[in-house]
TIVO-965697 format. One record per residue (C-alpha): residue number from 0; x, y, z. Coordinates in steps of 0.05 Angstrom, whole numbers, padded with zeros to 5 digits, always signed. Example, Ala and Ser with C-alpha at 12.3 -4.5 7.8 and 13.67 -1.06 7.14 Angstrom:
# TIVO-965697
REC, 0, +00246, -00090, +00156
REC, 1, +00273, -00021, +00143
# end
This chain:
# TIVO-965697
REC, 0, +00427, +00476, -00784
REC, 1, +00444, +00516, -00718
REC, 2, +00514, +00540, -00716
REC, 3, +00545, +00567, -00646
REC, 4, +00610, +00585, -00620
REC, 5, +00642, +00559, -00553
REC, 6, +00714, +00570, -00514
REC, 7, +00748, +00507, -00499
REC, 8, +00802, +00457, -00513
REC, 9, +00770, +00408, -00580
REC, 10, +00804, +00348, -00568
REC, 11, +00761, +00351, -00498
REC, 12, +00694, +00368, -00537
REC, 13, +00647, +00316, -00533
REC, 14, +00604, +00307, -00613
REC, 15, +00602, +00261, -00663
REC, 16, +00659, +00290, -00695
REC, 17, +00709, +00342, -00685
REC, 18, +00740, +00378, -00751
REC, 19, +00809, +00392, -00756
REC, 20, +00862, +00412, -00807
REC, 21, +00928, +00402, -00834
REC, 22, +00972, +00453, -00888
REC, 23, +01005, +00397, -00946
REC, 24, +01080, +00377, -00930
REC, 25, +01068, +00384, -00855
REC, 26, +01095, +00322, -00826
REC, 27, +01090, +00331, -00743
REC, 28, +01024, +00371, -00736
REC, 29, +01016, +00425, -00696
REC, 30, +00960, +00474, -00653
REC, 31, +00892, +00433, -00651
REC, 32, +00910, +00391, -00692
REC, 33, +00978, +00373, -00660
REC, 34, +00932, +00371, -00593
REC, 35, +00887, +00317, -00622
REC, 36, +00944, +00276, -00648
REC, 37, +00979, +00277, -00584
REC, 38, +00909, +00248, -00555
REC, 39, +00895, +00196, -00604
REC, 40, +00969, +00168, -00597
REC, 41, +00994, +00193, -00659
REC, 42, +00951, +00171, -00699
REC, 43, +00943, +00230, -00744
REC, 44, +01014, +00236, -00751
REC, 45, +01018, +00158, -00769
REC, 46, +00967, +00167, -00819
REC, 47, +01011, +00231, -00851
REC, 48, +01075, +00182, -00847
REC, 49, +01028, +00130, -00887
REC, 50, +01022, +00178, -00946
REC, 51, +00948, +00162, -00942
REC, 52, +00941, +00240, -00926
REC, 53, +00983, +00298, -00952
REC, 54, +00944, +00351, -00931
REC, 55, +00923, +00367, -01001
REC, 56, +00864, +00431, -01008
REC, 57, +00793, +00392, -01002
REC, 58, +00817, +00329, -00980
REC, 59, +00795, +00290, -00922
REC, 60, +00807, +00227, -00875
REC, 61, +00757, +00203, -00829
REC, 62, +00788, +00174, -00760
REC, 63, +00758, +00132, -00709
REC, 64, +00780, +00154, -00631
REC, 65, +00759, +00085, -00597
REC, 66, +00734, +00131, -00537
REC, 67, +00813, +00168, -00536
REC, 68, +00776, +00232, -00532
REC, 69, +00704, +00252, -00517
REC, 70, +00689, +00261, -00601
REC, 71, +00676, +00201, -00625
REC, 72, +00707, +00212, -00693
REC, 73, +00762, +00259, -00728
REC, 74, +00754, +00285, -00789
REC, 75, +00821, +00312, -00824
REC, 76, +00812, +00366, -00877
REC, 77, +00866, +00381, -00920
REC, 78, +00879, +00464, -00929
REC, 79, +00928, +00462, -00987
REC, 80, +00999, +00502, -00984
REC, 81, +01000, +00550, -00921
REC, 82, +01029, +00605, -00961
REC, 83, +00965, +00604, -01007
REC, 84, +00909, +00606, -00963
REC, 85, +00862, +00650, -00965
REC, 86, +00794, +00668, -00936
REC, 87, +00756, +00635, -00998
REC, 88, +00798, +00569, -00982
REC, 89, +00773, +00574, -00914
REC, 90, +00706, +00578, -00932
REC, 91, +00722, +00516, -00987
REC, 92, +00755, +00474, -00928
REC, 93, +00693, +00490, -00875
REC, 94, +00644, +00477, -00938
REC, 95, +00684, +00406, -00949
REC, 96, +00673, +00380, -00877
REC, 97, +00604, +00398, -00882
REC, 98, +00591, +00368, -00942
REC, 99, +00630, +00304, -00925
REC, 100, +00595, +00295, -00851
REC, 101, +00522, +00305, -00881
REC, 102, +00541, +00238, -00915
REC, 103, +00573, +00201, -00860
REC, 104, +00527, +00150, -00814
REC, 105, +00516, +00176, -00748
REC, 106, +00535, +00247, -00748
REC, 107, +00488, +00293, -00728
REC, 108, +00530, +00351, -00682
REC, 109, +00595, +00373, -00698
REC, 110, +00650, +00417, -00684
REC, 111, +00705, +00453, -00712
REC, 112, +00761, +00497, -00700
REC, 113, +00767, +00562, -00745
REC, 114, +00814, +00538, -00804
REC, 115, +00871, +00596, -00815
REC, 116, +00868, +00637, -00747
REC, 117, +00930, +00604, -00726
REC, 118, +00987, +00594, -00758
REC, 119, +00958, +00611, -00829
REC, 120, +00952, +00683, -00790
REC, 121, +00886, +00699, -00822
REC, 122, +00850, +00757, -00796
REC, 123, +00802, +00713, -00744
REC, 124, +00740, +00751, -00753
REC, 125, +00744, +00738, -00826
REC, 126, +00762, +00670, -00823
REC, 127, +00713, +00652, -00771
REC, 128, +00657, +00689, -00823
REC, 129, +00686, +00643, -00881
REC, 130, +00668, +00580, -00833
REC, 131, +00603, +00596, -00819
REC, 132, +00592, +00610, -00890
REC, 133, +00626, +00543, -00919
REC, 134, +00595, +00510, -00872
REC, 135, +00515, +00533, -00889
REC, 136, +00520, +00542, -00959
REC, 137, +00546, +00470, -00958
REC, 138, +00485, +00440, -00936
REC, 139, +00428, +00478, -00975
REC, 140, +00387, +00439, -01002
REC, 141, +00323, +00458, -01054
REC, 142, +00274, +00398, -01049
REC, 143, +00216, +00435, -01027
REC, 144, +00175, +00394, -01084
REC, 145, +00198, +00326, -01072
REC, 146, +00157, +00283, -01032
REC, 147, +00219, +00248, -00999
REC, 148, +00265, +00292, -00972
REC, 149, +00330, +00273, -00969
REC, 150, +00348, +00295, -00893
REC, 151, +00415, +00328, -00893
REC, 152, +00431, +00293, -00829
REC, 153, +00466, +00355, -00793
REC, 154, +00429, +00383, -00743
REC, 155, +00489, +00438, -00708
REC, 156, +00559, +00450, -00717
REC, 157, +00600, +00487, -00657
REC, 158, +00662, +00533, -00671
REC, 159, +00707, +00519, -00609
REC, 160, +00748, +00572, -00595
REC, 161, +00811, +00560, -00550
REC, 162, +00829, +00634, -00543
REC, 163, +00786, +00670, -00491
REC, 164, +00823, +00735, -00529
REC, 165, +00784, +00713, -00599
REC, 166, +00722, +00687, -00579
REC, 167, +00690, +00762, -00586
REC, 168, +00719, +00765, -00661
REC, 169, +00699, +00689, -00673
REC, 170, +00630, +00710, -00655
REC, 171, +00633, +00764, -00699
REC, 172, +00658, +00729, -00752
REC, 173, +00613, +00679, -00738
REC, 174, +00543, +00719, -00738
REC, 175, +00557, +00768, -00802
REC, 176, +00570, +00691, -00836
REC, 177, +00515, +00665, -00816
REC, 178, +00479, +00730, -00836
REC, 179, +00504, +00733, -00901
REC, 180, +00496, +00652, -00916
REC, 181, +00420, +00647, -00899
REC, 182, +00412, +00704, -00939
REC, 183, +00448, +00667, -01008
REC, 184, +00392, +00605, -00988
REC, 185, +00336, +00657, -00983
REC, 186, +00359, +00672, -01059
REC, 187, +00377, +00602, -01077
REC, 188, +00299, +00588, -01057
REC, 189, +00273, +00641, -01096
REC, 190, +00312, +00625, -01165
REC, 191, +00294, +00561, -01153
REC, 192, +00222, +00566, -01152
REC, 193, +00187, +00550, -01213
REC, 194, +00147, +00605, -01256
REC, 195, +00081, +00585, -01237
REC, 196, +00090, +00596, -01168
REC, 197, +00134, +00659, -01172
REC, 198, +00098, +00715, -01208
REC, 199, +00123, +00777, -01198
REC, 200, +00064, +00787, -01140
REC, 201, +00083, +00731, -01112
REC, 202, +00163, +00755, -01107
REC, 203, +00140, +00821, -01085
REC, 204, +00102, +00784, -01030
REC, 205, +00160, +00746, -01000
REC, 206, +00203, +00803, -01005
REC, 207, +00154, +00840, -00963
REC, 208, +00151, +00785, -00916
REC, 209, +00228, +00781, -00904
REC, 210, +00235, +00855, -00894
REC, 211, +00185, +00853, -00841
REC, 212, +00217, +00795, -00807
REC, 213, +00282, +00838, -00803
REC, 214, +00264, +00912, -00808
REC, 215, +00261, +00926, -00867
REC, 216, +00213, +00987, -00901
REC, 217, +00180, +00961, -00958
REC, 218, +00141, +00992, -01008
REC, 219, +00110, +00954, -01069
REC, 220, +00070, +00995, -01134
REC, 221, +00030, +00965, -01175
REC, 222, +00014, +00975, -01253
REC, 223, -00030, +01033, -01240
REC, 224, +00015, +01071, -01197
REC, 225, +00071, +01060, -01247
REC, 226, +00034, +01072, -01309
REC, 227, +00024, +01140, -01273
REC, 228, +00089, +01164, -01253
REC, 229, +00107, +01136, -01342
REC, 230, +00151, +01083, -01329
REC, 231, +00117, +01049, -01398
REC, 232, +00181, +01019, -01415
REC, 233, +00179, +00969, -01361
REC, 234, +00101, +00961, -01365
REC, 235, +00108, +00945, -01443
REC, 236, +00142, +00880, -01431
REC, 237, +00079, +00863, -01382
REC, 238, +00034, +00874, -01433
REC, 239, +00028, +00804, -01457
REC, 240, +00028, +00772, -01386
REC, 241, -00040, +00756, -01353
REC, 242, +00010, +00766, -01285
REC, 243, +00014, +00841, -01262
REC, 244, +00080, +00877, -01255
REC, 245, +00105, +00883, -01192
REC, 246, +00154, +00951, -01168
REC, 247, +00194, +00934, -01107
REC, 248, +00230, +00977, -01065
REC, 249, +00267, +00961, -00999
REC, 250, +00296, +01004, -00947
REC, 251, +00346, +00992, -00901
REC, 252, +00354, +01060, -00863
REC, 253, +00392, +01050, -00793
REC, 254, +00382, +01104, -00734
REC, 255, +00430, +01173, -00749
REC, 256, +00432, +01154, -00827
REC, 257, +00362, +01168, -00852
REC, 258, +00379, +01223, -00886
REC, 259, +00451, +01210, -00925
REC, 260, +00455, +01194, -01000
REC, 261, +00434, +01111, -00993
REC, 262, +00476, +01065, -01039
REC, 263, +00419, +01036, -01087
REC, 264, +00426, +00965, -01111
REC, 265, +00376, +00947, -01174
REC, 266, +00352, +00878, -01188
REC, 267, +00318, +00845, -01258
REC, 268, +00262, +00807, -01238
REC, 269, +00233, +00781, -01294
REC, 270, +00198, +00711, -01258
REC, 271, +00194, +00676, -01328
REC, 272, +00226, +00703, -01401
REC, 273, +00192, +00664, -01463
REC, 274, +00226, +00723, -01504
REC, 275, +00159, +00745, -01519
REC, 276, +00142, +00750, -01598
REC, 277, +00224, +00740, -01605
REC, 278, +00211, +00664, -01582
REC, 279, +00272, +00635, -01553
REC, 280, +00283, +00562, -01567
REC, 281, +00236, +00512, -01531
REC, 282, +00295, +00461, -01514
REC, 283, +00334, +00513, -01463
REC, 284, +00271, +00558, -01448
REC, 285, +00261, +00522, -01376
REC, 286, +00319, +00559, -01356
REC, 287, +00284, +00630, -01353
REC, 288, +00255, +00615, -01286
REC, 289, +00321, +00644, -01268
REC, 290, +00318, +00705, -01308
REC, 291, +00299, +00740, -01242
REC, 292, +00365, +00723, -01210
REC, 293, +00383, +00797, -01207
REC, 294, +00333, +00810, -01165
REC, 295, +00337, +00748, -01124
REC, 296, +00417, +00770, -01104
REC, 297, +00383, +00842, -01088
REC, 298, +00329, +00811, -01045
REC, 299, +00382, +00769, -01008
REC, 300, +00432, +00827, -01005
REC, 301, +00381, +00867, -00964
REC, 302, +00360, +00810, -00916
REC, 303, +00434, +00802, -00888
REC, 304, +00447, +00884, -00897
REC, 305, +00382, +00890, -00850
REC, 306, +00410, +00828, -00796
REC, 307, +00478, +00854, -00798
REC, 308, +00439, +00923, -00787
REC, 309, +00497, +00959, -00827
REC, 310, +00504, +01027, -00812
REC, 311, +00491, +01067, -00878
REC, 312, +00430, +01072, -00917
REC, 313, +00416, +01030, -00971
REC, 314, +00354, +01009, -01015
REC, 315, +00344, +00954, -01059
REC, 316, +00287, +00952, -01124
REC, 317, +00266, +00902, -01160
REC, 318, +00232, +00904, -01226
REC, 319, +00184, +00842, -01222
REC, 320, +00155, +00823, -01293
REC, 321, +00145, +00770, -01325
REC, 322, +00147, +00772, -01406
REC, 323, +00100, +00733, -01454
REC, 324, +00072, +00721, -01516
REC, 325, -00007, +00745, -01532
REC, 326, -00055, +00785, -01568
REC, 327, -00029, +00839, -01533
REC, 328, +00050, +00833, -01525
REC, 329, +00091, +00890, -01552
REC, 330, +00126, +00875, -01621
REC, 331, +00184, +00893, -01654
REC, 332, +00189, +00954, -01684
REC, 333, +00146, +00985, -01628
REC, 334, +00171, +01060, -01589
REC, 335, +00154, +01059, -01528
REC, 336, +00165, +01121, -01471
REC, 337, +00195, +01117, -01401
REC, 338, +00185, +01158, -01347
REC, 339, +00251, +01203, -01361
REC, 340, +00204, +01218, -01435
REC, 341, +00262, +01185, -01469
REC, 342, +00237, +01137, -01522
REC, 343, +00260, +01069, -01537
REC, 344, +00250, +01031, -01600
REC, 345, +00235, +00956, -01595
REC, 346, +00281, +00908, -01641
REC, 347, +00272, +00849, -01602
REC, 348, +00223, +00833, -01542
REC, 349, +00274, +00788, -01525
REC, 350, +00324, +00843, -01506
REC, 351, +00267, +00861, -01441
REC, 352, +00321, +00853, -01391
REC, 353, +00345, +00928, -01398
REC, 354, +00273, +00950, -01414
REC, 355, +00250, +00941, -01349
REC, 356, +00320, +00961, -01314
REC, 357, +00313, +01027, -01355
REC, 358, +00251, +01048, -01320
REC, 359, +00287, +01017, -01251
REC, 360, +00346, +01068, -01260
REC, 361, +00308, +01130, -01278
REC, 362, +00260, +01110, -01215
REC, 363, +00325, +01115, -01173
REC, 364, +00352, +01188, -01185
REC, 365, +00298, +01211, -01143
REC, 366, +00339, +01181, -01076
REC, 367, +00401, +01220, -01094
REC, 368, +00438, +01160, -01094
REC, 369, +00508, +01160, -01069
REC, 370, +00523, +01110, -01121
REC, 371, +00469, +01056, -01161
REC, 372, +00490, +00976, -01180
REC, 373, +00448, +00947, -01210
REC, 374, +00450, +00868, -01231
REC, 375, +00417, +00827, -01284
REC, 376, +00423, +00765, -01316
REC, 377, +00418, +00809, -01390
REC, 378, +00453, +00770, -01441
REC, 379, +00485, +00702, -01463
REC, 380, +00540, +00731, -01489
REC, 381, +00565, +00746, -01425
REC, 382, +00572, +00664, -01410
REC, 383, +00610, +00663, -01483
REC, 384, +00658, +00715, -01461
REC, 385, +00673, +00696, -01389
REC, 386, +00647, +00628, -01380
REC, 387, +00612, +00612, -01315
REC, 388, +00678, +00637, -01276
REC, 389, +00657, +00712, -01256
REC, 390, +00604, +00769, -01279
REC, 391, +00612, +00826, -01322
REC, 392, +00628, +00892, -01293
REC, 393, +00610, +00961, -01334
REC, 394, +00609, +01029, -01299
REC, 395, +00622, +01099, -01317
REC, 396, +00655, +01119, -01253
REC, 397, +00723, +01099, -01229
REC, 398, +00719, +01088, -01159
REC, 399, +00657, +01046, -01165
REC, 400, +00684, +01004, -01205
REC, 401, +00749, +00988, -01161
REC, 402, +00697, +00990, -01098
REC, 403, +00666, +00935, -01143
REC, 404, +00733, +00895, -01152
REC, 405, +00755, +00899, -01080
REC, 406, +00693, +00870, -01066
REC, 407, +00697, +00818, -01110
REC, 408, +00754, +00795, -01100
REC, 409, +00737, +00791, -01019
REC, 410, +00675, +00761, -01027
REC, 411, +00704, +00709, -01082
REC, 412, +00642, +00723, -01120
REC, 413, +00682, +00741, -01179
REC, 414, +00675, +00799, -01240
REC, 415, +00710, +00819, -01293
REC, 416, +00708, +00903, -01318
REC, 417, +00689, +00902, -01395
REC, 418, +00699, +00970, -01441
REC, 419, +00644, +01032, -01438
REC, 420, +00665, +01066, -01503
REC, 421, +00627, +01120, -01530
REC, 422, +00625, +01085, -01597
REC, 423, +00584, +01033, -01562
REC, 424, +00530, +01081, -01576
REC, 425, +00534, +01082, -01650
REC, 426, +00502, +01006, -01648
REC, 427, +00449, +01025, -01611
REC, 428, +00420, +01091, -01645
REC, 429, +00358, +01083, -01669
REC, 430, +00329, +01119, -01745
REC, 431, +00257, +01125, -01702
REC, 432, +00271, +01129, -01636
REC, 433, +00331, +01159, -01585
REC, 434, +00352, +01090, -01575
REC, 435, +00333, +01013, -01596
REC, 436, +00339, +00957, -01544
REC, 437, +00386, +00921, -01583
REC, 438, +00451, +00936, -01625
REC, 439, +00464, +00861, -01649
REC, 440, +00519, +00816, -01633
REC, 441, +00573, +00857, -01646
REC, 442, +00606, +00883, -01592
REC, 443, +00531, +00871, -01553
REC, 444, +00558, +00864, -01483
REC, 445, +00575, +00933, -01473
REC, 446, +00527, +00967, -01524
REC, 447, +00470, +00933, -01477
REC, 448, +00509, +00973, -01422
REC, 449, +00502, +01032, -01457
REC, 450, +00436, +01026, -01464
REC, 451, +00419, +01035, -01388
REC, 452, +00467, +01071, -01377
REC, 453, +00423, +01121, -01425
REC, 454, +00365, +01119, -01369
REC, 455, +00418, +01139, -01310
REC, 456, +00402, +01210, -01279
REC, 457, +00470, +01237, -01260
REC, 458, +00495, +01192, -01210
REC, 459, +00560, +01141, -01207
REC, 460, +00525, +01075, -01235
REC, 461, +00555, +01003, -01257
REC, 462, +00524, +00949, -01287
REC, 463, +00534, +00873, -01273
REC, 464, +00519, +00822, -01322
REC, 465, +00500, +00749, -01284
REC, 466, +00463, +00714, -01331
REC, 467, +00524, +00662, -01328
REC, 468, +00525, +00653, -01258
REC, 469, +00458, +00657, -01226
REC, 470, +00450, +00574, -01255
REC, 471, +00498, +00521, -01244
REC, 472, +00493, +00453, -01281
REC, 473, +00539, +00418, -01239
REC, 474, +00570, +00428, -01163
REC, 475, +00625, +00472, -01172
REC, 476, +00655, +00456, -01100
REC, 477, +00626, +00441, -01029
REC, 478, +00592, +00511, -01020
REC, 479, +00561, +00514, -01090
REC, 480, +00502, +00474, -01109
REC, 481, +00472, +00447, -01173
REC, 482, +00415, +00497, -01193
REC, 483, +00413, +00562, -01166
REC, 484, +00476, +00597, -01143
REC, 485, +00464, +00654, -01097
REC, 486, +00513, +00693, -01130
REC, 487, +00517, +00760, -01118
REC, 488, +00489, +00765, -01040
REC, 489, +00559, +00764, -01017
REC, 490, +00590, +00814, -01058
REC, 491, +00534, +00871, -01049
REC, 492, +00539, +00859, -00968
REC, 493, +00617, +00862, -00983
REC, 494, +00607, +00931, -01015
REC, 495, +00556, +00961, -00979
REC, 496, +00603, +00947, -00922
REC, 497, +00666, +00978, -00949
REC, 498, +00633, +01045, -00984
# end
């Protein structure tokens, strides 16, 4: 769907529908919406006087102008209490309309004003960003394999600006949402492909594509090129896939910062996790197409950091593998050697997640990172422990870890900081080896963080744990899909733009 922004009066704007809000206990509106009221005849503020409209947060009534004004319908969406509203309700209330007028008969072009630059007094550059990003990630749609599409029916929706003063921070606002929501549906796609299209060449490949497409540097090695620089960790949980390992590395490098320390974000990419010889269960094992979701949010992350053309270096790797069960998988009980020389004993081949990631983050020390993320959908526990609400946060330095939160919390892609104890180490010593993959269930969300953070090389580092919110079951509101989430994209633009 196109989205554009225009100056101009919206109750004189000629679409199928015009979109317009209203805060809950307002009783004679106001601004556009007032305007439109005023136009209709008081309609609006006979439909408010009705009760059949309060104004409460994701609500909506459809009106019918009978040629009053050029739009041939209204649609009222309801933004909640004034004094709550926030840029994340913004993005809930553009997502709403979207959602609601991909349904409706008839509309194909629409247009809305920016919900909250008025008298919500919003920052309009952000809330302008939160309506172009409601308003996209609304109407994704993954139905590449189904032979009848359903159409989503929208074909543009225009942000009419009234302000001649705003329209330069409504286009802003406008572009870096746009940005940053294609970017989620380039991630949405690639979670949601199934495992035997995306093998880890086959991720690699895309990636290269898409940092081509918007400058990008990409660089991809192979097994042989890895097996020589001793990253055997990561290769050992290849061995038993017919599917070659895949190293990715992406480089966003704008003119006059080619040379500063880059902020390094590190994505798991395994493209399909049977557990290897530690078989998961059969029922639930369709799910592991998304196992690469950490990488997917990296991928994403770098497409709208390269459009936005952010100015700091950053790079993005993903560790593309995919981990099966043959003749020659690696076992339990196997030590195995990364390309730091420290060794790692195998206790299950179902704890590969931070195998690979180990050989990522010693990989990365050789970019003098400023600061390295990396993301990974590593354990279930996570989803026991915080439900599919927000990630897990671990880090062993301070100010990335509030950098983290702020971004979090501006991004609404939400995490939660979990303990790094050094006696989170005890459950992970190994009698054979200088560490095993696994420490048991005990306490196994931040020993699992302690193992990587055994393979970091002297640089600030935090780990996030997605594997609850990569997958979604159900919708969980207008701008979230069932299937594959996009989560994380947002909050790794919203960082690398803040540090």
């Amino acid at each position: 769907m196109e989205i554009r922004v225009v100056q101009g009066n919206i109750a004189q704007f000629e679409s199928d529908c015009i979109v317009v809000n209203l805060f809950e206990g307002v009783s004679a509106p106001g601004g556009a919406t007032g305007a439109v009221d005023q136009a209709l005849g008081g309609a609006i503020t006979r439909l408010i006087a009705s009760g059949d409209f309060t104004g409460k947060a994701e609500s909506t009534a459809l009106l019918y102008t009978d040629d009053k004004i050029p739009a041939a319908r209204v649609l009222l969406v309801g933004l909640g209490q004034a004094e709550k509203l926030d840029r994340h309700g913004v993005r809930r209330a553009a997502a709403v309309a979207a959602k609601t007028l991909a349904k409706t008969g008839g509309v194909e072009n629409y247009a809305t004003i920016v919900h909250g630059a008025g008298i919500a007094g919003l920052d309009t550059a952000q809330a302008s960003q939160s309506v172009a990003e409601g308003t996209l990630l609304a109407v994704y749609q993954a139905t590449q394999y189904k032979r009848e599409q359903k159409a989503v029916g929208l074909s543009s929706c225009t942000v009419v600006e009234f302000s001649q003063d705003k329209l330069d921070e409504v286009t802003a606002g406008v572009k870096r949402g746009e940005a940053i929501a294609r970017a989620v549906h380039t991630t949405r796609d690639l979670v949601s492909e199934p495992p035997n299209v995306l093998f880890p060449v086959e991720l690699a490949a895309r990636a290269r594509q898409m940092a081509e497409e918007v400058g990008l540097k990409s660089t991809v090695l192979g097994e042989a090129a890895m097996r020589e620089m001793g990253m055997n960790i990561l290769l050992a949980v290849s061995k038993g896939s017919a599917n070659e390992a895949q190293f990715l590395i992406l480089e966003h490098a704008p003119a006059g910062h080619e040379d500063e320390q880059p902020l390094v974000l590190a994505g798991k990419g395994i493209t399909f996790d049977t557990g290897g010889i530690s078989l998961k269960a059969g029922a639930e094992m369709w799910r592991m197409k998304n196992d690469m979701g950490g990488a997917g949010a990296v991928i994403g992350a770098m497409e709208a950091i390269g459009r936005l053309n952010l100015p700091r270096r950053v790079i993005g790797v993903a560790a593309c593998v995919e981990n099966m069960p043959d003749g020659l998988a690696f076992r339990p009980a196997d030590i195995v050697t990364g390309m730091t020389g420290k060794t790692a004993e195998i206790i299950s081949t179902d704890a590969e997640g931070r195998l690979v990631l180990a050989d990522a983050l010693a990989y990365v020390a050789r970019f003098n990172p400023s600061a390295v993320v990396d993301l990974a959908t590593l354990t279930g526990a996570v989803g026991i422990a915080l439900g599919k609400v927000r990630g897990g946060l671990f880090s062993n330095n301070e100010a990335l870890q509030n950098a983290l939160l702020a971004a979090s919390e501006a991004s609404g892609e939400k995490l939660w900081p979990f303990p790094m104890d050094e006696e989170y180490v005890e459950a992970i010593k190994s009698d054979m080896a200088e560490v095993k993959n696994s420490g048991g269930r005990g306490g196994g969300l931040s020993s699992s963080a302690k193992f990587l953070e055994h393979f970091t090389e002297g640089y600030p580092w935090a780990h996030l744990d997605i594997a609850n919110m990569v997958w979604s079951d159900m919708e969980k509101g207008a701008e979230i899909p069932k299937g594959a989430t996009g989560y994380g994209v947002r909050l790794l633009v919203e960082l690398a733009s803040a540090i």
